[in-house]
N, C-alpha and C positions, 0 to 999 in steps of 0.2 A: 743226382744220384737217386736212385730208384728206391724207395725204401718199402717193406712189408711189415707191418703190425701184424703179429698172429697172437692165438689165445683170446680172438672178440668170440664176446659172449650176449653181449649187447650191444641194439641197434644203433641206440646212440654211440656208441665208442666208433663202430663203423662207420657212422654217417661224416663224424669229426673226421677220421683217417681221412675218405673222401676229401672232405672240405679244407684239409691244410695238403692235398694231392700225392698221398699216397699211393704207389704203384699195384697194390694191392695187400689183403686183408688174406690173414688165415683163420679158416673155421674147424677146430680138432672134435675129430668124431672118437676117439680112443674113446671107452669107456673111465680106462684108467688114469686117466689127466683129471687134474683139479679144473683143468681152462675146459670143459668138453663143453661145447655147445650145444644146448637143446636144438631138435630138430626144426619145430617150430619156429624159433626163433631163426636159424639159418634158412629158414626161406624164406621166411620174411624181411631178410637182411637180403639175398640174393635177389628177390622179387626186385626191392626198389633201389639197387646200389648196380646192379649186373652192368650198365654200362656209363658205370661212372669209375671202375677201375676192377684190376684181378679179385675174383671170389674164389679164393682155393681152399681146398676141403685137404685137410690132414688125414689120413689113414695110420695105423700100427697092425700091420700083419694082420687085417680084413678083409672078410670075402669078396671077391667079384661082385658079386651080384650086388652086394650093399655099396658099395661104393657108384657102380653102378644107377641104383636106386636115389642116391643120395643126390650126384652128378643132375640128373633130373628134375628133382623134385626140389633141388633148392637153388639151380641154377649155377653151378662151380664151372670154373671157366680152367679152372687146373687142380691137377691132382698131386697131392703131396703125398710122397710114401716115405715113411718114419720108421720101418720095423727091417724086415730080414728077407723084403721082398728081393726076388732076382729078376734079372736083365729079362727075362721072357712073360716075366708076368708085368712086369712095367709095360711091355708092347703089346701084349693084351689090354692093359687098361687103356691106353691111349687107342687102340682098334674097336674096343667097345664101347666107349664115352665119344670119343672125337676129342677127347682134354691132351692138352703138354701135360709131362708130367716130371715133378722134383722129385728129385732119390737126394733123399737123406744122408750124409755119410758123416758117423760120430766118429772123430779123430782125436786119436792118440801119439801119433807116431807117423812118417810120412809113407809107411807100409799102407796106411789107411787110405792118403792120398792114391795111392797107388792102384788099389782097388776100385776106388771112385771112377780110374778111369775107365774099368770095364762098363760099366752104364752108360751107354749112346743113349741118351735123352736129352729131354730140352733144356733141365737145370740141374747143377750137381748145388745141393742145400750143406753144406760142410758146416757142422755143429761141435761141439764141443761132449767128449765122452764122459760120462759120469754111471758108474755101475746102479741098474737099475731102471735107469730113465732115459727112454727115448729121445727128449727134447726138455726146451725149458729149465736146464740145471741152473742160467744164471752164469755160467761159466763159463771165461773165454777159449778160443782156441789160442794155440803156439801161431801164432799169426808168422813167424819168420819159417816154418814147416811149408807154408802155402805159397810162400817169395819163388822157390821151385816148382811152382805144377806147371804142367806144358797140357793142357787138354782147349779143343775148341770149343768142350761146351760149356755155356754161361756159370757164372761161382755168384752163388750166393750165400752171401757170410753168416753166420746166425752165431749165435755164444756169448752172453753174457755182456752184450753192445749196451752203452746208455749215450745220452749225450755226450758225455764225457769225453769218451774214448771212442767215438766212432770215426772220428777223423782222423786217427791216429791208423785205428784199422783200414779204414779206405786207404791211407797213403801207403798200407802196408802191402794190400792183398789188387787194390783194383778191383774190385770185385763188380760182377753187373747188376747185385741191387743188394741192401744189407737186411736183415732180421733181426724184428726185436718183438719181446716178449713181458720178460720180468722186467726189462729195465724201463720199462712205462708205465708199472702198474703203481693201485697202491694196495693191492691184494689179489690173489693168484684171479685175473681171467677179469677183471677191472681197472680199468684203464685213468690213468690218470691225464686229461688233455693238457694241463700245459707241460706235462714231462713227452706227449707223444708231440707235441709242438716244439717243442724245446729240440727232440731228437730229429725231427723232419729235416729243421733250421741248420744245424748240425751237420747233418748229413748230405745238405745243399751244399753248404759253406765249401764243406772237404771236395765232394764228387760233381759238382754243376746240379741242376734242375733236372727233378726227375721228368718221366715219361709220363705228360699230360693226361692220356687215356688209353685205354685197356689195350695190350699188343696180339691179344690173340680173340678169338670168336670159335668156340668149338660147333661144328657140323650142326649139333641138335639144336643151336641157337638160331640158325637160317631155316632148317627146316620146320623149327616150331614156326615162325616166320611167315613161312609162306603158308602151312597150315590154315594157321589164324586168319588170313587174307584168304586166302580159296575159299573157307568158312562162311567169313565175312561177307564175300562176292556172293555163294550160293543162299546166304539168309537174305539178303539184301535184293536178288531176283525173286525168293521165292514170295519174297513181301512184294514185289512189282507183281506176280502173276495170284496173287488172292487179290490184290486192289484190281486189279483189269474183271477178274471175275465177278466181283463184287460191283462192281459199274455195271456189266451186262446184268449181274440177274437186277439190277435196278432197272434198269430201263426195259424188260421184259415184262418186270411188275407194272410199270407206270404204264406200257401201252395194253397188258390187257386190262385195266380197270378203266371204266368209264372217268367220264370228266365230270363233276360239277356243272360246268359251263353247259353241258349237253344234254339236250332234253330226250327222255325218255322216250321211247315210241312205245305204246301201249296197242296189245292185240286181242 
């Protein structure tokens, strides 16, 4: 079973995710979340983790452009939308990034489900509705609400999951990968590893072995790619054609100076 930690705040809490094979990490750019990751710190989490599972970057009803910006600059492989984005601006952010993208849907009632299904995207992220707060309440969903959804695209569970009970939710929903947050920490956006170990183990237990390594590769990740190698190739020639240069004007020096060896003619 595919599991995602969201709310890493630190590199180490990621790197752990990583190392007990978590399917991917969420990085929350809301200002308003206790979990928001410093920028900094998300590229430099994205720098050395990018292909060692999903870096997704959480949004709440945020610009393009930043999202945008962020996708870049820290390396997000997926785009999480948490707020009141709609179905046309989700297909913009996946046309401008090259990222899949998770739509959020806080559930109350299976009218909620129902909505869900209008977002064709890559994952519907089904959380738990608490007035006020986008994500993170801690709280589960009506998991027997989600026994009836008919949609092809991927359900990933989020709501108030711990070890505890995530086996219980997987037997309930199927879902193709679960989320957890609070139920790992030991304070909002701090992770506790044997609770995110505990939850992994858990989460195997009920759903089999999650996906070894990252499922998707967005566009700017090949092209930075081949960039860097073109770069590479043209620094790498331009160093072969100064050393060629630097040979001849040597040996241009060396044959016009006389020799030692060679006696002067005096006139």
């Amino acid at each position: 079973m595919r599991v995602k930690f969201c709310g890493i705040t630190r590199y180490d809490d990621a790197e752990h995710a990583a190392r007990i094979g978590a399917w991917a990490i969420g990085i929350n750019h809301w200002e308003g979340s206790e979990r928001r990751c410093d920028h900094a710190v998300a590229a430099e989490i994205g720098a050395g983790l990018r292909r060692k599972l999903e870096i997704v970057g959480v949004f709440v009803d945020q610009k393009l452009e930043e999202i945008a910006r962020a996708v870049e600059n820290e390396h997000l492989s997926i785009v999480q939308l948490h707020g009141g984005e709609g179905l046309s601006f989700c297909h913009e952010v996946t046309r401008r990034t090259g990222c899949p993208v998770i739509k959020a849907i806080r559930v109350r009632t299976a009218a909620d489900i129902d909505v869900a299904r209008g977002f064709r995207v890559n994952f519907h992220l089904l959380d738990a509705y608490r007035e006020g707060m986008p994500g993170g309440t801690g709280h589960t969903v009506d998991w027997e609400l989600l026994r009836g959804r008919r949609s092809k695209v991927h359900l990933i569970l989020a709501g108030g999951l711990t070890a505890e009970n995530v086996g219980e939710a997987i037997d309930a929903t199927r879902p193709f990968a679960v989320d957890v947050a609070s139920g790992t920490e030991s304070a909002p956006g701090i992770k506790d590893h044997e609770l995110m170990t505990a939850f992994a183990a858990a989460a195997e237990e009920a759903g089999g072995p999650s996906t070894p390594r990252p499922i998707s590769e967005p566009v700017h990740f090949t092209e930075s790619r081949e960039k860097d190698l073109a770069r590479r190739e043209a620094e790498a020639e331009e160093r072969r054609r100064e050393a060629e240069m630097e040979e001849r004007r040597g040996d241009i020096a060396a044959a016009s100076t006389p020799s030692a060896a060679e006696p002067r003619v005096e006139t």
